[in-house]
C-alpha positions in Angstrom: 0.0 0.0 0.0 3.1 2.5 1.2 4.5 1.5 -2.6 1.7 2.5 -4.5 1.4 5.8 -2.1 4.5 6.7 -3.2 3.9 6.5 -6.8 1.5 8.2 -6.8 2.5 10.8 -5.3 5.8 10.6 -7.8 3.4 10.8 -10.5 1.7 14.0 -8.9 4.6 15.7 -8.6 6.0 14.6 -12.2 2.6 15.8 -13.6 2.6 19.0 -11.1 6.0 19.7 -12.6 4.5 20.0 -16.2 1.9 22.4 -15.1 2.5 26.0 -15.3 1.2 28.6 -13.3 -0.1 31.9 -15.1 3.1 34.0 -14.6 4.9 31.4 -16.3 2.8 30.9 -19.1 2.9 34.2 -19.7 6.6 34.3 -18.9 7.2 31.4 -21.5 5.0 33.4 -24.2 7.0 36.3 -23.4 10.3 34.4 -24.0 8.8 32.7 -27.2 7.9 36.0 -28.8 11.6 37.1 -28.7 12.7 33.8 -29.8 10.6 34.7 -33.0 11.3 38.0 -33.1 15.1 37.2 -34.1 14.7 33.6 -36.2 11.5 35.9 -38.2 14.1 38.2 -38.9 16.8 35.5 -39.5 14.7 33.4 -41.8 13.6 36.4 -43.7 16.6 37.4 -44.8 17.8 34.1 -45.2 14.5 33.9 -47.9 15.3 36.9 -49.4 18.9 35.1 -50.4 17.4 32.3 -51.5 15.5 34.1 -53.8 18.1 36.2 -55.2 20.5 33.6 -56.1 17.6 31.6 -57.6 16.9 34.1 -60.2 20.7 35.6 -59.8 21.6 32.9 -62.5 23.6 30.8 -60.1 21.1 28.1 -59.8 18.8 28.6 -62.5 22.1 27.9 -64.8 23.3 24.8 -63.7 21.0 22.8 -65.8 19.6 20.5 -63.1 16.7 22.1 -62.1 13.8 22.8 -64.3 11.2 25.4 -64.7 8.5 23.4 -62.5 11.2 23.1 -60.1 12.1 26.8 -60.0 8.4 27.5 -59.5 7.6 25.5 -56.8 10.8 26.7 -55.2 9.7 29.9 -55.2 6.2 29.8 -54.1 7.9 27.7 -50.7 10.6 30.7 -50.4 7.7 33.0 -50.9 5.7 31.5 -48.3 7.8 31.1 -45.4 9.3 34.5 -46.5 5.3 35.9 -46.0 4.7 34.0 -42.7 8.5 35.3 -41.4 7.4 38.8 -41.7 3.9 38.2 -40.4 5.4 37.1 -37.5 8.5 39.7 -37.2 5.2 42.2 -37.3 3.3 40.8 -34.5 6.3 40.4 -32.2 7.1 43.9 -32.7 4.0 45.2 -31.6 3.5 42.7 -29.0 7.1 43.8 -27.2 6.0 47.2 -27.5 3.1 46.9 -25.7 0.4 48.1 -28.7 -1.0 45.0 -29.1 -1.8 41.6 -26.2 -3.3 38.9 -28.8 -2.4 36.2 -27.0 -4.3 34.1 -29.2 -2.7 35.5 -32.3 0.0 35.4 -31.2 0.2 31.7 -30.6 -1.6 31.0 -34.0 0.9 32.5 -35.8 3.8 30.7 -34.3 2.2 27.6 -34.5 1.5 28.9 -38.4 5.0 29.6 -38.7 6.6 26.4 -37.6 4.2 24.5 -39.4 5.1 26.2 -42.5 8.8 26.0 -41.7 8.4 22.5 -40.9 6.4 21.4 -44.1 9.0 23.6 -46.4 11.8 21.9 -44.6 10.2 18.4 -45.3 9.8 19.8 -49.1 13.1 21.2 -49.9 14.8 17.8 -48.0 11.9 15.9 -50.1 12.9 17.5 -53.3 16.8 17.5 -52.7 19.1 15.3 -55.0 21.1 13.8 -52.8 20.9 11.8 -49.6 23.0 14.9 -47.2 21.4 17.6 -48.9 18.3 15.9 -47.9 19.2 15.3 -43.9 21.3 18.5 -43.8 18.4 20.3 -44.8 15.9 18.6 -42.2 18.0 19.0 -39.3 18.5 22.8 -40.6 15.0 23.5 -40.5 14.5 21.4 -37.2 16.8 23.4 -35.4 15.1 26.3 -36.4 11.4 25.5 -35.3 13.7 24.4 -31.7 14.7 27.8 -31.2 11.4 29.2 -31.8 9.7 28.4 -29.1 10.1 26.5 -25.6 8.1 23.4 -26.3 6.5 21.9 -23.6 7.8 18.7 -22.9 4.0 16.8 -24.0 4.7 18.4 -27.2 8.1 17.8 -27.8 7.6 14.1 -27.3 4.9 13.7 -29.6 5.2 16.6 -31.9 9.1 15.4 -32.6 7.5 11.9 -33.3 5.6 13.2 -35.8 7.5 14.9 -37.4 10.4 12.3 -37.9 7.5 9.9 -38.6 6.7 12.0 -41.7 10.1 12.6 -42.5 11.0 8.9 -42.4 8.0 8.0 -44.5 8.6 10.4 -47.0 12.4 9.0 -47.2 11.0 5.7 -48.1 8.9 6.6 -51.3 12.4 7.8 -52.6 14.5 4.6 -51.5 14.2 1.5 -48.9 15.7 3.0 -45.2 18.5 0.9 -43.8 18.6 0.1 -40.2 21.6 2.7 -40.1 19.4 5.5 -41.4 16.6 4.3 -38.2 19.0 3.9 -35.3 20.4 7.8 -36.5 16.6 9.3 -36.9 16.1 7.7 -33.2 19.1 9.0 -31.8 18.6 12.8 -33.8 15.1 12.7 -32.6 16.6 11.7 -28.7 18.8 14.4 -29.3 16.0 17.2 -29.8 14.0 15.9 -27.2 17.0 16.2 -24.5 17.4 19.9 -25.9 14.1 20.6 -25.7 13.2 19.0 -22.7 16.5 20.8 -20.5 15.2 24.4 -22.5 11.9 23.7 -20.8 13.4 23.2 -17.1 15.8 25.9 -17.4 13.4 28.6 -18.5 11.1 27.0 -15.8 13.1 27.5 -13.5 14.0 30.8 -14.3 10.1 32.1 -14.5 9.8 30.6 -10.9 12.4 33.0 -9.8 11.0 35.6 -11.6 7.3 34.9 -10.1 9.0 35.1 -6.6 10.7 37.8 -7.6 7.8 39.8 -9.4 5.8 38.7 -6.0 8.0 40.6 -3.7 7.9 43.2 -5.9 4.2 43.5 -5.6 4.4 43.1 -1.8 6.9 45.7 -1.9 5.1 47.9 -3.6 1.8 47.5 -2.3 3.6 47.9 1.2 5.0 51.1 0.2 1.5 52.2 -1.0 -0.7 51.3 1.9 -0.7 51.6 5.5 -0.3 47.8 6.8 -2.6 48.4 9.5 -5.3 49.9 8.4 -5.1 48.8 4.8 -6.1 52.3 3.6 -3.4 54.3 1.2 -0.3 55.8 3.2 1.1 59.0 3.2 2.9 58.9 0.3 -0.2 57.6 -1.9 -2.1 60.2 -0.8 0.5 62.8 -1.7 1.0 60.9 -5.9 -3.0 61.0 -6.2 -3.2 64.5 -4.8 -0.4 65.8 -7.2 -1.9 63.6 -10.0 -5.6 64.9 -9.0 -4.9 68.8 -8.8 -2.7 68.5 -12.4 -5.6 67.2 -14.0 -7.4 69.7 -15.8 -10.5 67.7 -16.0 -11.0 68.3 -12.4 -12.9 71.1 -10.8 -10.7 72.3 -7.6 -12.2 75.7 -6.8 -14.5 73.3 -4.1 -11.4 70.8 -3.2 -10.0 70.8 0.1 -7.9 68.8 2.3 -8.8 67.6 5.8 -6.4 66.3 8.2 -7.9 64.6 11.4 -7.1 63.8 14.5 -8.9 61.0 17.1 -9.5 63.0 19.9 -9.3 61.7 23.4 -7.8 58.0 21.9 -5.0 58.2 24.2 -7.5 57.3 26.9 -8.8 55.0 25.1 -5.5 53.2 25.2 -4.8 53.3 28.2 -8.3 51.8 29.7 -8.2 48.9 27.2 -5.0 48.5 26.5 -2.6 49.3 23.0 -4.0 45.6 21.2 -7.7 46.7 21.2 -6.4 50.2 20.8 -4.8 49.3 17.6 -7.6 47.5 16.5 -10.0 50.4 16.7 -7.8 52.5 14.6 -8.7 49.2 12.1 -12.3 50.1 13.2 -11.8 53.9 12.5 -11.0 53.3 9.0 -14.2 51.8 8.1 -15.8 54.2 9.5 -14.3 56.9 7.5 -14.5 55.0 4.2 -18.2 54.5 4.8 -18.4 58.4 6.0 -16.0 59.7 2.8 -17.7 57.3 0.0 -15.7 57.8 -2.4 -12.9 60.1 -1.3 -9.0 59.3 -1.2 -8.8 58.8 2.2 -5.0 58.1 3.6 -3.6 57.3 7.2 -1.3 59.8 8.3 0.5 58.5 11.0 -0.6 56.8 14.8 -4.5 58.1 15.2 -4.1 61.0 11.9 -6.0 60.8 9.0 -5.9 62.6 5.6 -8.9 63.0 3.1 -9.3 64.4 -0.5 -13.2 65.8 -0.7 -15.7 68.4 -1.5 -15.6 71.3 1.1 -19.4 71.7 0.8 -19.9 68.0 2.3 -16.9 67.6 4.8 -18.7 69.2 7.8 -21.7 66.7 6.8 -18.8 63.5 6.6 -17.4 64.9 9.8 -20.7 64.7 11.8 -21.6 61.3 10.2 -18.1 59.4 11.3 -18.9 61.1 14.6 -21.9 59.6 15.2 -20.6 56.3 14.5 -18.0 56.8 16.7 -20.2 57.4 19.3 -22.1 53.9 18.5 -18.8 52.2 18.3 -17.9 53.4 22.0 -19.6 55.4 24.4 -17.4 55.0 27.6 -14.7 57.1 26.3 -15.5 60.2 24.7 -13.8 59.6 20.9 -14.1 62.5 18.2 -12.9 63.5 15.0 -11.3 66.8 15.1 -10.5 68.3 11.7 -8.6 71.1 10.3 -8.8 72.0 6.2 -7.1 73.6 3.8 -8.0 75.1 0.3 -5.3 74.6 -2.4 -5.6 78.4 -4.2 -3.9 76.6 -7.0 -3.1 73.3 -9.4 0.3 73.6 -8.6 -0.2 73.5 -4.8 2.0 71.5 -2.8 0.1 68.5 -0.8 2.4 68.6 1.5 2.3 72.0 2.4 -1.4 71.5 2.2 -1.5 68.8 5.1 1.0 70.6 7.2 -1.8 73.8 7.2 -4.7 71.7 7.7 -3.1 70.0 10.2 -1.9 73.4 11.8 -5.8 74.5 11.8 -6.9 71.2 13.3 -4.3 72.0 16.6 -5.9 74.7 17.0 -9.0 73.0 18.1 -7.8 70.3 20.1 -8.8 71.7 23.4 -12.2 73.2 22.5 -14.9 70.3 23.2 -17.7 71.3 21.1 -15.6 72.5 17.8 -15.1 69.6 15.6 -13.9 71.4 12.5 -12.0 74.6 11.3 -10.4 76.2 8.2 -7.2 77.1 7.7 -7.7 81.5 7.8 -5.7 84.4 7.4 -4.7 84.4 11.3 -3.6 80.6 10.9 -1.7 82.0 8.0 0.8 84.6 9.1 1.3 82.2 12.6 1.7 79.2 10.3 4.3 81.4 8.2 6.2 82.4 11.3 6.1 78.6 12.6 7.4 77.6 9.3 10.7 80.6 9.5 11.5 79.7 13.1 12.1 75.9 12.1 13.9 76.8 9.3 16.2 79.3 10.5 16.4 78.3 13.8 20.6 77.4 12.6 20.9 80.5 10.6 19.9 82.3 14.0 21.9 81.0 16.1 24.8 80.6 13.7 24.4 84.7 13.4 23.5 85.5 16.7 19.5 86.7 16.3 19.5 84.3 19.4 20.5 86.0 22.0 21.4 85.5 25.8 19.7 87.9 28.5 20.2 87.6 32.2 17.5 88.1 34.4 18.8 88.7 38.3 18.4 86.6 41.5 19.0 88.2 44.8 18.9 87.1 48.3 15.8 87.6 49.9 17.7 89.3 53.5 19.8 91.8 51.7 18.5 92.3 47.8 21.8 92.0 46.5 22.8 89.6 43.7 23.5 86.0 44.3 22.9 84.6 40.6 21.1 84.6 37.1 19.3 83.3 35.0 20.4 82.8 31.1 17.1 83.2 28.6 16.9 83.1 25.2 15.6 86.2 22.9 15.3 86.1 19.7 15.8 89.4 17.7 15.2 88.5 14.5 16.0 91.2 11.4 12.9 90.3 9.8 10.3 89.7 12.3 11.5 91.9 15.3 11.7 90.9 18.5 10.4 87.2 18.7 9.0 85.7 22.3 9.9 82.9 23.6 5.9 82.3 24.1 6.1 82.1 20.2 9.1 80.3 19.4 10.1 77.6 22.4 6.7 76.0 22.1 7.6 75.3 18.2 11.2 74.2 18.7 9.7 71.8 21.5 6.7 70.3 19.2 9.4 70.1 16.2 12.2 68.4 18.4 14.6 71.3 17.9 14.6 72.4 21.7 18.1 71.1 22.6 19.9 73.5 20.0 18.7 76.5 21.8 19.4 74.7 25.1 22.5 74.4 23.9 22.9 77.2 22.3 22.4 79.3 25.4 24.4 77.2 27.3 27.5 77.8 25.2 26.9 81.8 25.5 26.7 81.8 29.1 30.0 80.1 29.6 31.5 81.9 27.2 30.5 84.8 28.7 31.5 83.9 32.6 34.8 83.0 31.1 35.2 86.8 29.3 34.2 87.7 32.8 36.8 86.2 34.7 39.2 87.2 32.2 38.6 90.7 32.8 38.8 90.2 36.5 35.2 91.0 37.2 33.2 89.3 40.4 31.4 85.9 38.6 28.1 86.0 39.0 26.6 82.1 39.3 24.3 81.7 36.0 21.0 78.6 36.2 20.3 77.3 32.8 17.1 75.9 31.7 16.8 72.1 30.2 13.6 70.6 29.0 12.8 67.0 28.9 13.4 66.6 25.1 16.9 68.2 25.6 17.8 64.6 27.1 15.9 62.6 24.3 17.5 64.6 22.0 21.4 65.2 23.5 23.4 64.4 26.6 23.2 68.0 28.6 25.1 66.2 31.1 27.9 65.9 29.0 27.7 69.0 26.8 27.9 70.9 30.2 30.9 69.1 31.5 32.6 69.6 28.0 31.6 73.2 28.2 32.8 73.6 31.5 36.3 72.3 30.4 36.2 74.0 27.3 36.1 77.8 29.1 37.7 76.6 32.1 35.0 77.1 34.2 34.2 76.0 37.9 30.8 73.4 38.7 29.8 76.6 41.4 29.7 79.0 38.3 27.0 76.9 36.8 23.2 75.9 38.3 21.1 73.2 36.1 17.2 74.1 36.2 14.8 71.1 35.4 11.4 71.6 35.2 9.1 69.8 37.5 6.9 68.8 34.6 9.8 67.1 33.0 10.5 64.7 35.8 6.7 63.7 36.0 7.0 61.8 32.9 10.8 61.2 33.1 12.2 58.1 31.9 15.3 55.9 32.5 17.5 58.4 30.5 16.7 61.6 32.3 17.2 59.6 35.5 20.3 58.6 34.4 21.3 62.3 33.2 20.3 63.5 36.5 22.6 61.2 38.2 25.5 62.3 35.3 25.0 65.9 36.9 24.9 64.9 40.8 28.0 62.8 40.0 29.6 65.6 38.2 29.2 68.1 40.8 26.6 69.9 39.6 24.2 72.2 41.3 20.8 70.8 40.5 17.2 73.3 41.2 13.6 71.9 40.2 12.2 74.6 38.1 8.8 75.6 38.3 7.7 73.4 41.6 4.0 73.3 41.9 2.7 74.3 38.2 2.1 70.8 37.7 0.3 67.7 39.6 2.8 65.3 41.1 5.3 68.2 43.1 5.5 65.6 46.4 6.3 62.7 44.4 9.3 64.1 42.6 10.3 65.7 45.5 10.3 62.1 47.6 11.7 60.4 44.1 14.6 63.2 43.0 17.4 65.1 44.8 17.6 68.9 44.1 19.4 71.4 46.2 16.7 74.0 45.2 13.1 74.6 44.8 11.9 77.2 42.4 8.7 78.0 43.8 6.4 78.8 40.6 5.0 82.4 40.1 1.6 81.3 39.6 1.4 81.4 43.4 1.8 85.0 43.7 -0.7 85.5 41.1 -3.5 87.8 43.1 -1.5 87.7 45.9 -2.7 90.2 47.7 -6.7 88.9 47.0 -6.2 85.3 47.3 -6.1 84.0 51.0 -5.0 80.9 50.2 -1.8 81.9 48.4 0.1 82.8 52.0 -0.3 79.6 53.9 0.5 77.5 51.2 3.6 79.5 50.3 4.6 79.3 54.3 4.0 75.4 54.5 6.6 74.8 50.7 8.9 76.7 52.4 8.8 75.0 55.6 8.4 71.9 53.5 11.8 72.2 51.6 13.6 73.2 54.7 12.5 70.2 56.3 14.2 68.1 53.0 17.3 70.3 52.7 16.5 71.8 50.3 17.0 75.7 49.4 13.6 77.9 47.5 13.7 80.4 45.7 10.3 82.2 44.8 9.8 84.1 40.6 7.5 86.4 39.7 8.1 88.8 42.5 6.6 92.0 41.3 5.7 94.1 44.8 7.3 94.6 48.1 4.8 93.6 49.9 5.0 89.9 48.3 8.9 90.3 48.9 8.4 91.2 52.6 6.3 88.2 52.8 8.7 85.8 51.6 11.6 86.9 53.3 9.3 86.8 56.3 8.7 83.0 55.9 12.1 82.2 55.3 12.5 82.1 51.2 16.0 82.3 50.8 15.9 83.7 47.2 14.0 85.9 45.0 13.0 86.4 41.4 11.2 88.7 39.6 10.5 91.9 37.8 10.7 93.9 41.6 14.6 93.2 41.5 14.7 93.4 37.7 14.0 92.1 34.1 16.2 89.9 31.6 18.2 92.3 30.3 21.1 91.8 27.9 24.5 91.1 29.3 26.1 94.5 28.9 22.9 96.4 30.4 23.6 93.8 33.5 27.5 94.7 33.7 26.4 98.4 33.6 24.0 98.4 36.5 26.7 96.5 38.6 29.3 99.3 37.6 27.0 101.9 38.3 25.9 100.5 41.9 22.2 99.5 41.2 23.0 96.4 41.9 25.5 94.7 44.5 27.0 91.1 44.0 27.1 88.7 46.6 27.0 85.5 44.8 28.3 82.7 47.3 26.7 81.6 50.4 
């Protein structure tokens, strides 16, 4: 039973072998056309020859051949001559791509090898002697072989055939001796060997090809679609945008693009989990191809979508994907917010498109009940200015429109100077005077945050070291990193380089990090903060209390300062609460060893207050504003202020 299994399955594969899938019937085809292509081409010229020398007087003169003879010779050269060029024709425009007749195409190879075939049996039929005869046969043969890959079915039976016919023709001219059998048998084994390692070989090679043409496709359709959601990707949507506003056919005075965001889906992650939040986004683009219709709709990236559609029907297609968000989960609040842009022009960029559309749906993001805006005027000229600070934030620090101001600290007993604080201004010869409202916020959201950080950190040791090359009293200067500054560098060890570089001492230098930072610090700003208090440096947690988790970084970090945020002076005077909570940080970060220093001091009274409760340090516009360097160096000449940095 196990031996007949196995033969059968021998016999399956055998038979599976001979099969060919449709990329390799095609791929065969293919190959047989430029097989025909060049023997057409051979075989007409070799024709065209025959022809002349026929009537050249070479043949017709050697009195062996008669008139019937010349005839018939030349309606066969004619002939195959005709079919040669029929098929040099087809090929030709098959290759080309003008015309896919597959059927034609294998009716007039089979057409041409016929008529080969039966004019090689004729002229080796009509030849005078017995080599003329084979040598013509085999000529002829070899011909038809190199025409097409024959499949081996075909081979075996076709070649049978036709050394069947030739054999029986050879007998109505004389008897066939056993020598004349046993070297048609071994001819015919021959062609069959030849034909039958042609087929494998070019098998084999349209197998690679298939897998090769099937990566391709993968390829491609990977870098056209988002593998997640299945909907076009980025790039898709920008080639069918480009191809969709060149077309003149196309009516774009209504067109707009929309770029939106899933509101409120990082919640959604984090009560279900990131598996059933990535299968919503799945989910999501359903609903938007059932609330678009017909629209190119694209994935942008994470939870941001792109669509192509008629401004007179997007607010509608908002409101309906809404709605089915809403069906799909009530628990946590999900919404479409969208922001869209009108290309003024064909030769709008879509990229430049998204970016505005996108810019209008951010500005949206924190208004509940506003699902959708347009890209204005207003968006326009802050768009434009968001655009020249990323671009020039290099140029402007390369030239100096970045600048370094110094804002005093004094001790809270005495008012004199103790330290500074470096801030960035940007003075720009276009624009003006940009804040650093304006342009921090876009430096943070674009990741470009560190090269002002670093930036000002350069400055300020550069300046301290001009200081203490001119003999004047140093004057301790705090500078600011962000929580993207350690994503994005290694502050720890761009300050110790700095330090070395101006030959500058760890006291000279205080490193602020914001409280905010730390509450969603990871194991690389731990491990920065740990570079500093290693190094010697003087670490202060900016901003204490503007954010939610102050007691747990205080239990989790060490700082040797507290800046006490300036939102608590805010209405100080009016707010009852403001004084008891002030009194019970300081006390607080006594208790801890730690030092505070209070901003935003603006009246005496709030200064009397604080040095009252025991703040050690003050900041704000009472004891002065940042102010340039030289402005700061003049006010120390001139007495306003007194320096008495170290304690």
């Amino acid at each position: 039973m196990n031996v007949i299994t196995g033969l059968k399955s021998i016999v399956k594969r055998i038979f599976s072998w001979f099969r060919n899938s449709p990329f390799e019937r095609e791929y065969i085809f293919t190959a047989n056309i430029y097989s025909s292509l060049f023997v057409s081409v051979i075989v007409a010229v070799l024709e065209i020859w025959m022809l002349v020398m026929m009537f050249s007087g070479v043949i017709k003169n050697s009195g062996n051949y008669t008139l019937a003879w010349l005839l018939s010779h030349t309606i066969a050269y004619s002939t195959l001559l005709f079919t040669a060029v029929c098929m040099f024709i087809y090929a030709i425009l098959f290759l080309q791509k003008k015309i896919v007749a597959y059927k034609l195409g294998a009716f007039l190879r089979l057409f041409f090898s016929v008529t080969m075939l039966v004019f090689g049996l004729y002229i080796s039929y009509s030849s005078k002697d017995m080599a003329g005869q084979v040598f013509a046969f085999i000529t002829v043969l070899t011909i038809i072989g190199s025409l097409f890959i024959w499949h081996p079915f075909f081979s075996f039976f076709g070649l049978s055939a036709i050394f069947g016919i030739y054999l029986y023709l050879q007998s109505t001219i004389r008897p066939i001796t056993l020598s004349v059998k046993v070297n048609s048998f071994t001819t015919w084994l021959a062609f069959f060997v030849t034909a039958l390692n042609t087929y494998h070989q070019k098998k084999i090679e349209a197998g690679k090809d298939e897998k090769l043409n099937e990566v391709n496709l993968y390829l491609e359709h990977k870098s056209r679609v988002d593998e997640l959601t299945q909907l076009p990707n980025m790039h898709s949507f920008y080639r069918y945008s480009i191809e969709y506003l060149n077309n003149d056919n196309n009516d774009i005075s209504n067109i707009c693009f929309v770029y939106m965001d899933l509101f409120n889906f990082k919640n959604y992650n984090e009560k279900y989990g990131f598996k059933e939040g990535t299968n919503f986004l799945r989910t999501l683009a359903g609903i938007l191809k059932k609330g678009f219709g017909q629209d190119f709709i694209s994935r942008f990236s994470d939870d941001h979508f792109v669509a192509l559609t008629d401004v007179n029907t997007v607010e509608e297609k908002i409101k309906i994907v809404n709605e089915e968000l809403k069906k799909k989960e009530s628990i946590v609040q999900l919404r479409i917010k969208a922001g869209i842009y009108r290309p003024k022009e064909r030769m709008s960029s879509p990229n430049l498109a998204c970016d505005r559309a996108r810019y209008a749906c951010d500005t949206i993001k924190k208004f509940y009940g506003r699902d959708l805006v347009e890209y204005d005027e207003v968006m326009r000229k802050e768009f434009k200015l968001k655009q020249y600070i990323i671009n020039n934030i290099d140029h402007a620090i390369e030239h100096n429109y970045i600048q370094v101001y110094y804002q005093p600290v004094v001790w809270a007993q005495s008012g004199k100077i103790c330290g500074v604080e470096a801030l960035a201004r940007w003075e720009d010869p276009y624009y003006g005077m940009i804040t650093p409202g304006i342009f921090v916020p876009v430096l943070e959201e674009y990741h470009l945050i560190h090269k002002l950080d670093l930036s000002v950190m350069n400055t300020a040791c550069s300046d301290l070291n001009k200081a203490l090359n001119d003999g004047l009293d140093i004057i301790p200067i705090s500078l600011n990193f962000s929580r993207l500054d350690f994503e994005l560098a290694d502050p720890a060890q761009e300050l110790e380089a700095c330090l070395k570089k101006y030959g500058l001492s760890k006291k000279h230098i205080h490193v602020e990090i914001t409280e905010s930072a730390l509450s969603n610090s990871n194991d690389k700003l731990k491990h920065a903060l740990e570079e500093f208090r290693k190094n010697g440096n003087s670490l202060w947690l900016d901003d204490f209390g503007s954010g939610y988790s102050g007691l747990n970084v205080l239990k989790d970090f060490s700082f040797d300062l507290m800046k006490i945020d300036m939102a608590f002076l805010s209405r100080f005077t009016e707010n009852y609460k403001a004084q008891p909570i002030l009194m019970s940080i300081v006390n607080l970060a006594s208790q801890i060893g730690m030092q505070t220093l209070t901003e935003g001091v603006e009246t005496q009274e709030a200064s009397e207050f604080l040095k009252r409760i025991g703040c050690q340090r003050l900041q704000g516009f009472l004891f002065g504003k940042p102010m340039k360097k030289e402005e700061l160096l003049e006010k120390i000449k001139n007495g306003t202020y007194e320096i008495d940095p170290l304690k």
